[in-house]
C-alpha positions as CSV (number, residue, x, y, z in Angstrom):
1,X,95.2,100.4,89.9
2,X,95.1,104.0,90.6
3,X,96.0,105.0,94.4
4,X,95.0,108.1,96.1
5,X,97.7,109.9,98.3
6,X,97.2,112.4,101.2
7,X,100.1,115.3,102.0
8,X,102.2,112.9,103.7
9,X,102.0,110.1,101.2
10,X,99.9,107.7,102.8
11,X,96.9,105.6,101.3
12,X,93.5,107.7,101.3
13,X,91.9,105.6,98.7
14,X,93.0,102.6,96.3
15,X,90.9,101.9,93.0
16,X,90.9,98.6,90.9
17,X,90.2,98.2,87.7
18,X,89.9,94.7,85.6
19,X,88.6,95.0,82.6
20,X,87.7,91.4,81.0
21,X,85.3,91.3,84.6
22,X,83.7,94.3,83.6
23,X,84.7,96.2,86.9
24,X,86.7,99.8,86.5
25,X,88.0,101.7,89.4
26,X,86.3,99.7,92.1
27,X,87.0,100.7,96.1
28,X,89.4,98.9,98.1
29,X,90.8,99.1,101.1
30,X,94.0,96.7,100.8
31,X,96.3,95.5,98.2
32,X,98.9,92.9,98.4
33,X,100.7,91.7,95.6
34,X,103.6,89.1,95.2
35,X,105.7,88.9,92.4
36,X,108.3,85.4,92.0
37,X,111.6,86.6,90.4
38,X,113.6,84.1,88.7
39,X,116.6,85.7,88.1
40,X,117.0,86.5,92.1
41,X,115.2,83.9,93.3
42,X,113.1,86.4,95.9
43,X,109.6,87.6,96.1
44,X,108.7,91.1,95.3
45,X,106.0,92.2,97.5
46,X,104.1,95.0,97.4
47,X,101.5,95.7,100.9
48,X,99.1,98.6,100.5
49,X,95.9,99.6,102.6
50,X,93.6,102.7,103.2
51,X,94.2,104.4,106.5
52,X,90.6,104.5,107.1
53,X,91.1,100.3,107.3
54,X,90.0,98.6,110.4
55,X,92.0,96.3,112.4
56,X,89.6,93.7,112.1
57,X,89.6,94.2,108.9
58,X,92.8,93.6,108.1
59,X,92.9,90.7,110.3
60,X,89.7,89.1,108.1
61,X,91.9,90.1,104.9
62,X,94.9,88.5,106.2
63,X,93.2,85.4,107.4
64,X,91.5,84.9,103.9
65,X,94.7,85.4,102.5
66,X,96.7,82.8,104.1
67,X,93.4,80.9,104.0
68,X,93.1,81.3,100.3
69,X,97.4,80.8,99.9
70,X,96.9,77.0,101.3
71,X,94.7,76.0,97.9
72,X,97.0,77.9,95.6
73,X,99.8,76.0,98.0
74,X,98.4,72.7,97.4
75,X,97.2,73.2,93.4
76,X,100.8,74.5,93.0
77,X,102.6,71.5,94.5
78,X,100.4,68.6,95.7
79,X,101.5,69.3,98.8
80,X,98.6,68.3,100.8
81,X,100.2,67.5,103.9
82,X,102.1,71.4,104.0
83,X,98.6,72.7,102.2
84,X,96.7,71.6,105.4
85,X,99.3,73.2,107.6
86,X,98.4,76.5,106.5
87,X,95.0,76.0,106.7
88,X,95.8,75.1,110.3
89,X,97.6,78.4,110.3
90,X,94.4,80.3,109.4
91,X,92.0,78.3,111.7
92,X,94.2,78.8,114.5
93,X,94.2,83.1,113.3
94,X,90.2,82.2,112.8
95,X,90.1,80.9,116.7
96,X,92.1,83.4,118.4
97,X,91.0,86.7,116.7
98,X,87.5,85.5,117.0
99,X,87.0,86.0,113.2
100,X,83.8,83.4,112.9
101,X,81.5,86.4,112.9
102,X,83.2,88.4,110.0
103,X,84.0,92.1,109.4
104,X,80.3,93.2,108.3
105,X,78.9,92.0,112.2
106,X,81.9,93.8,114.1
């Protein structure tokens, strides 16, 4: 990941690479990771996006992403009762910021 700073230090330009997919510095315009620490017991995050990012954007990504978080919920644990939740969650995001149409037809 190689991430492109203006003079204030904020996102300009974020670039992925994964190698065994054959992709090397690939755009992107958010990041989040999450990182489980045993010893603490706490996530680690880590929330990055471009300033050139669009609020619906980032409303699509974030609705994916708790979308997306329900399967790795339910694979996880077998949790399908909690797993659905969430994806109630996301529809309810999906209803209310009018997300059916997507990012490319905003």
């Amino acid at each position: 990941m190689e991430v492109g700073l203006d003079e204030n230090r904020i996102a300009e330009e974020i670039k992925w690479t994964a190698t065994d997919a054959g992709i090397e510095k690939e755009n992107a315009e958010a990041f989040l990771l999450s990182v489980w620490n045993d010893r603490t017991k706490e996530t680690l995050r880590l929330d990055l996006w471009t300033k050139e990012m669009k609020i619906y954007e980032m409303q699509f990504f974030i609705w994916q992403t708790i979308s997306s978080l329900a399967e790795t919920y339910r694979k996880a644990t077998g949790d399908d009762r909690m797993a659905d939740t969430i994806l109630d969650l996301a529809d309810y995001m999906e209803e209310k910021l009018e997300l059916r149409k997507g990012p490319k037809d905003r």
